[in-house]
Structures are given as C-alpha cells and as structure tokens.
N, C-alpha and C positions, 0 to 999 in steps of 0.2 A: 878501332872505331875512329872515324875522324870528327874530329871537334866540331862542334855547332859554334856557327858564325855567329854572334846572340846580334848581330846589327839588325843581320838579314831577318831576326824574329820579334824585331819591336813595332811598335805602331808604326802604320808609313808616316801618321803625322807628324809622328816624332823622329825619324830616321828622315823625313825629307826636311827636317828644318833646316837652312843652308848657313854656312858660315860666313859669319858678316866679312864682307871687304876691307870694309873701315880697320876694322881690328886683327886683319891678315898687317898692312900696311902699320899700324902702330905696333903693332909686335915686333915687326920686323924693324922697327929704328927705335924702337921704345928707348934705349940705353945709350943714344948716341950721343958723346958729350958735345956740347953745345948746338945741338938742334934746337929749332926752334919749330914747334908743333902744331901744325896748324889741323889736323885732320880732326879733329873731336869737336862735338858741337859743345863748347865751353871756354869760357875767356883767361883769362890770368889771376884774376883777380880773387881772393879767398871768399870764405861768406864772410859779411862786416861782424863787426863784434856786436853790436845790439842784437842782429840773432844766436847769434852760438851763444852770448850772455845769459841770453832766456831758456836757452836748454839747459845749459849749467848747470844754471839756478833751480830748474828743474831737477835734477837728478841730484843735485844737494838736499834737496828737499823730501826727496824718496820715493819720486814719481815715476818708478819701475813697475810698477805691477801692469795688467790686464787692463784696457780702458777699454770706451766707447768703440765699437766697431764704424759705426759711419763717421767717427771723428768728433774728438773733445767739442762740449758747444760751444766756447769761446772761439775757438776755430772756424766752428762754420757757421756762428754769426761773424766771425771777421773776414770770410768770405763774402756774407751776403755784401756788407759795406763796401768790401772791394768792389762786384761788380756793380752797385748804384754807384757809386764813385767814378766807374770807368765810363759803364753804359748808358746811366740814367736809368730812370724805373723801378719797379720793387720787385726783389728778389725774396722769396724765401730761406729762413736758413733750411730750411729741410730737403731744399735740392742741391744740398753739397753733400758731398758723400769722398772723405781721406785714404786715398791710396798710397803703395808703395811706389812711388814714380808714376811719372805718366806713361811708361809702358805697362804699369798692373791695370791703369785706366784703360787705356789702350785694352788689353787681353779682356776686359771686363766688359769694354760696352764691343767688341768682336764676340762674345761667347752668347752675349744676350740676342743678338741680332742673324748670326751668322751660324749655318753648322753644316754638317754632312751633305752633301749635293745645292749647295747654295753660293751663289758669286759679289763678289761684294768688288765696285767699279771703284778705281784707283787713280789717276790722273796719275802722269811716269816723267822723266823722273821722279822716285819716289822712295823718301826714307825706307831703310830696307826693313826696318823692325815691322812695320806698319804690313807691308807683304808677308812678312812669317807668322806672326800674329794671327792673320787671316787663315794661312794655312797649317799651323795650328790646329787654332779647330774646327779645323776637317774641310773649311772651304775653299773657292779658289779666287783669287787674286786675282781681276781681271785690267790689265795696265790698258788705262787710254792715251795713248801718246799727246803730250805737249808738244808744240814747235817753237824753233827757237830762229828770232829774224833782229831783223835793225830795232826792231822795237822790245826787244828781250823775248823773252819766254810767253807765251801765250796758248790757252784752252779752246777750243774747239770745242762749243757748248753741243754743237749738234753731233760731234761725234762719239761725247761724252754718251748721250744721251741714245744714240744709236747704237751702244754699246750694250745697252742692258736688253736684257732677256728675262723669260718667263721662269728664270731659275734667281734673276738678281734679288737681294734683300737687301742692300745699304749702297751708301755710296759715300767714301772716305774724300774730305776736301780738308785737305790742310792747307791752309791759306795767313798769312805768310808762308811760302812754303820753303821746305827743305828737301833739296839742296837749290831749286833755282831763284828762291826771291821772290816767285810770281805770285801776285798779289792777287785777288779778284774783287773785283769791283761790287758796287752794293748790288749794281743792277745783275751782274753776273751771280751772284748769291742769291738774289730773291728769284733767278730763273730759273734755278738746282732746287731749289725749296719748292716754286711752283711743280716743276718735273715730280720729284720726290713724292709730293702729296698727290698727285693727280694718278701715280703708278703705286701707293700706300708702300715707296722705300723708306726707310730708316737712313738720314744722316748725321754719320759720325762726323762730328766737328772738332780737328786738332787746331786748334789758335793760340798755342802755345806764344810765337812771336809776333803776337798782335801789340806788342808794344813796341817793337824792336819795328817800324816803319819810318821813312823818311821823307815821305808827303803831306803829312799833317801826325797829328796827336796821338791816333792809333791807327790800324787798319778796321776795313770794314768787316763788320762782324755779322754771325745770326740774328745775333743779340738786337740790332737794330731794329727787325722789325717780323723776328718769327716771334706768334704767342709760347709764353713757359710751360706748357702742357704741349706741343706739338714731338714729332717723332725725331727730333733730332739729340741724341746725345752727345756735349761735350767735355775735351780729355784735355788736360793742361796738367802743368807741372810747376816746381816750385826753383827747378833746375838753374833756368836762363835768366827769367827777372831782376833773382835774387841770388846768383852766384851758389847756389847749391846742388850742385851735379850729385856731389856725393851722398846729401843726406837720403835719396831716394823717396822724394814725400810730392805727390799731386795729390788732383783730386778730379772727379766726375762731378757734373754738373746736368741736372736729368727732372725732367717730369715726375713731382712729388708720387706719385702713385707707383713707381718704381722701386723707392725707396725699401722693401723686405726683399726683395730680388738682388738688388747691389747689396746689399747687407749679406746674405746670406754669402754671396761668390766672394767678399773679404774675407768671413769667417773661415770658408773653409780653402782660403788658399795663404793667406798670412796673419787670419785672427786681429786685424784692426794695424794700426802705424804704433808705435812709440809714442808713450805720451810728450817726454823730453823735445823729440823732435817734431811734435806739432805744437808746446809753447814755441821752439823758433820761431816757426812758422806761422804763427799768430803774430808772433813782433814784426816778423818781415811783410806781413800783409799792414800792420796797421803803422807802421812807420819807418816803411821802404820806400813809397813816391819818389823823395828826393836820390836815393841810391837808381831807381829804377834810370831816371832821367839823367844821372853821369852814368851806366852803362850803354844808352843807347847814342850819348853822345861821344863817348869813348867808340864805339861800334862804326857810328858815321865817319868817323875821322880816319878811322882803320879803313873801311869801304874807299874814302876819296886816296887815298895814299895807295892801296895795293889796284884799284882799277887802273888811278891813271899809269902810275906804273910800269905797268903789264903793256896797256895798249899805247905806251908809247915804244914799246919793241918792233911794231907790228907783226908781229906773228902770232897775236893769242885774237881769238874771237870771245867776247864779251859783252853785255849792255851792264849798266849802274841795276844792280836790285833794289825794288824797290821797297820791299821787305826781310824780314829776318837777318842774320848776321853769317852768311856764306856768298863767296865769287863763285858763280859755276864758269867755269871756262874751257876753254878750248886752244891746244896748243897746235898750228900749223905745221903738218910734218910728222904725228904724235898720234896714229891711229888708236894704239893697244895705250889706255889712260892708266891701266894693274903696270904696266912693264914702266911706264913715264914714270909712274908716283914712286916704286921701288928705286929707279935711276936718280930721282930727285932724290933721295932720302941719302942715297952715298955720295951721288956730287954737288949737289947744293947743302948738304944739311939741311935741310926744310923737310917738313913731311904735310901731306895733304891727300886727300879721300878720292880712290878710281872713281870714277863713273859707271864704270864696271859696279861697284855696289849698291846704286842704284838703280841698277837695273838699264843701264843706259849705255850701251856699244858704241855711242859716236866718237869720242874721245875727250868727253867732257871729264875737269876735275874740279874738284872742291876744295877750297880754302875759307877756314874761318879767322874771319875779323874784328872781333871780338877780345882783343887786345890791346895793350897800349903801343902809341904812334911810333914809340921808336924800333918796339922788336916787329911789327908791322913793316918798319919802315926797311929794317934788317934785311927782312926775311923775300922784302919784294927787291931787293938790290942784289940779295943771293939769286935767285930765280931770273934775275935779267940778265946776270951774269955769266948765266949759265946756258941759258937762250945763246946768250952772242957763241960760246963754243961750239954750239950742235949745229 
C-alpha cells in the first residue's frame, strides 16, 4: 500500500500557510561570521536592564503561576497612561487586553473579524505575517497595490476602496508601515474610517511604529480622532519601542464590550502571557519615554547614513521614509530581489529581506536601520562596494 502524503490531508489553511521569505534569507546566512544583519525587524541593542530587572525581580519573587488572562492590572493601567500620555484623552484600562506578541494580537483581532468566505483589504507591499494570518483563518487576503514615485510610496484611497466587495469584512492599515515607511496622513485615516463606517468594515489597526516617525513626535494615528467604542481594533507590540523582540508580549486595544470574546481566544490559545514578563513590561511602559527617544534617534541616524549611501551609487531607486525603521529599495539591474539578497549575503556579508516576501515582484529589498551608526555605516560601505563590482 502506498503511504499517505499526511500534507495532502491537513486543513488547506494550514497546508497553504507560506513560508516566510524573510527567514528563507536569515537561515541561509544566519552563521556567517562577521555579517552584519539587516533583514529582521530589530536593532542591536538588548532590552535595558530596568526591564529585564523587573522580571527578575519577578520570578525571584515566585511570580510563576497562572495570572490574569487580559493581563496583570498594573499592566493595563500602565497602558491606559501610556496611550493619555501619547494621544491625550481617557482611555480605559479595560480596553487593553496582553498577548503573546503582536502576532497573537494580530491572529486574535483577524479571527474575530474574519473567517471562511470573507476578504479582508491589505495595502502591498505588505508584512507577510499579516497575509497568513488572514489566511489562516480561512479568509482571503486581498493585496491593494501601493505605488512607489519621486515622492516615496503612496495609497490610492480610491483603489483601496474600489477594492472591496460584498464579501469584505476589514480592512488591515498599518501605518507606519512595514516594509515601505509609508506613513498616512490624518486626513488619509479619517477617509478609511469614514469608508469603513459607511460599508459597517472592521479596521484592524497595526501602529506598532507610530513612534519610530521623523516628521514630528509620532505618526498620525486612529487615536486622533475615532470614538473608543467604534469598529476599529488595534495590535501593537512591545517588540520595537522597547527592544524586546524576544520576550513575545503586545497587546490589543479594543471596544470595552469586546472584552469576554478577547478573553476567551487567550485562554484557549496561550492561557494569558507570564506574569514575569508583564512586570517588564509594566517598567518599560512606565519608564521607557527616554529609551524610546534614543531608539528612534539612533534609527534616524541609521535612515540618514544607509539612504544617502546607496543613492549616492546611483543605481538604487529610494525615497527617505517617513516612518518606521526599514529602506525599501530597489537595485537597477536586480529584477529577482530572493536571488539579490542570497548574492548579498555571500558577497557583501550583509543580509537583508526579498521583496519577494512581501509580496512584491518589482525588485524591491529591505533593510533595517535600527542600529548603531557605525555597523549601519559598515554594512552601507559593503553594499556599495559591491554595487561598484556588478
């Protein structure tokens, strides 16, 4: 008898989850001695010691057991203070709600919104997690292409919007976004909100790198000026702010009445975060400001050093981003960005993210700048050096 394929017999939405790009390309130079890594969204810099201090302290303490499912209250009142602090206004704590990263946010407010024969609108390029996510569970990912001109990256509200159908239920804006920078403006956001509400869509709001902007103090947010009861759910993490990729800890931010519904999809997919690792995360929320503002100045200085850089070769197509911490670029001559970024990886040592993983064939690639100026400076000297051979 011949063996059953057991692939060919699992859900397709779990058989068509795709493998990330990103981490074809980091596997494949992970161990290279003196590379210098640019492909992951994450800086150099460790978490400070006054948060990992407060977990410590934590788990010295004996703070292993079973906690709060929506997350310790000291948490998510040091949440509410974060976003008055950020946004202005009054937040409740009861529309925080502690995940395992902001991809369990992510999987959490796609499962609420989205399922079986339902499209959920994407603006492209577009983090690839965010697309699987969607298709996950069960729905489909519908990419609205961004254009990229003299003026960087840019949305096409009308085609966004032209986009959805009598099958859409949400519509995903990450703004700072990742991978190109493109920011949207307030009046661009209150025009998705207006859309949104008039067709009763659901929008998920990733604003993960709403601090990480270099046009003023943050980027424009929902926050600004949607009511805290409306259909929009937001997913952030604890990741980028605060130098904690690793600890895996965000959180959702959602219409109080929601609250037993996010409760339940914790319980039964990780039973709640660590208590250890939400005191961090309580320290890092309430006496991080000044760390937040050397990473984003460390970020800008890396942005000015690798664009000019580059576009002094001339052969890379670029604008300055105006948000988040990645160069989307484009190398002249460099259709296939999977076969570039491998090339890069053995003859520059430098590694950095296809465009191929975000979904994007033009031959755009990703570098994050999110590091200090020198291996920035490093890693843009390898890369130009490398330019002048090809």
């Amino acid at each position: 008898m011949r063996p059953t394929d057991l692939t060919s017999i699992l859900r397709p939405e779990a058989r068509g989850a795709p493998e990330s790009g990103i981490v074809e390309v980091f596997d494949y130079g992970r161990n290279r001695p003196g590379l210098i890594p640019l492909w992951v969204g994450e800086g150099d810099l460790p978490t400070p010691p006054f948060i990992a201090d407060a977990a410590a302290r934590s788990l010295a303490d004996g703070e292993t057991f079973y906690t709060y499912q929506r997350g310790v209250p000291e948490l998510r009142a040091a949440l509410s203070a974060y976003h008055q602090r950020t946004f202005g206004g009054v937040f409740s704590d009861e529309r925080f709600y502690v995940t395992g990263g902001g991809m369990q946010a992510i999987q959490i407010a796609v499962r609420m919104v989205a399922g079986t024969g339902d499209e959920v609108l994407v603006p492209s390029p577009a983090w690839p997690n965010i697309t699987a996510a969607v298709g996950v569970a069960g729905a489909v990912p519908v990419a609205v292409p961004m254009t990229f001109g003299n003026a960087g990256w840019s949305l096409d509200l009308d085609r966004l919007f032209d986009a959805a159908t009598e099958r859409t239920s949400a519509i995903f804006v990450n703004s700072p976004s990742n991978p190109t920078g493109w920011t949207a403006t307030r009046a661009e956001l209150e025009a998705i909100r207006a859309f949104a509400a008039q067709r009763g869509l659901w929008i998920i709001a990733d604003e993960v790198y709403g601090r990480f902007f270099y046009e003023g103090a943050r980027a424009a947010s929902f926050y600004d000026f949607a009511d805290r009861d409306e259909r929009i759910l937001f997913v952030n993490t604890f990741s980028k702010n605060y130098a904690m990729t690793g600890w895996r800890i965000g959180w959702i931010s959602a219409p109080v009445e929601l609250g037993q519904t996010i409760e339940n999809l914790i319980q039964y997919s990780t039973s709640g975060v660590a208590a250890f690792m939400q005191r961090g995360a309580t320290a890092a929320l309430n006496d991080g400001d000044d760390f937040i503002a050397t990473q984003v100045e460390r970020a800008r200085e890396g942005r000015r050093i690798a664009c000019s850089g580059l576009a002094a070769t001339g052969r890379v197509r670029l604008t300055e981003p105006a948000g988040a911490f990645y160069l989307y670029f484009a190398i002249d001559g460099e259709a296939d960005s999977r076969a570039a970024a491998l090339r890069m990886v053995d003859e520059a040592n430098v590694g950095v993210a296809p465009g191929t993983a975000f979904g994007d064939g033009s031959g755009f690639m990703r570098l994050c700048f999110a590091r200090g100026a020198a291996q920035i400076q490093e890693a843009t000297d390898r890369m130009v050096e490398w330019l002048g051979r090809r």
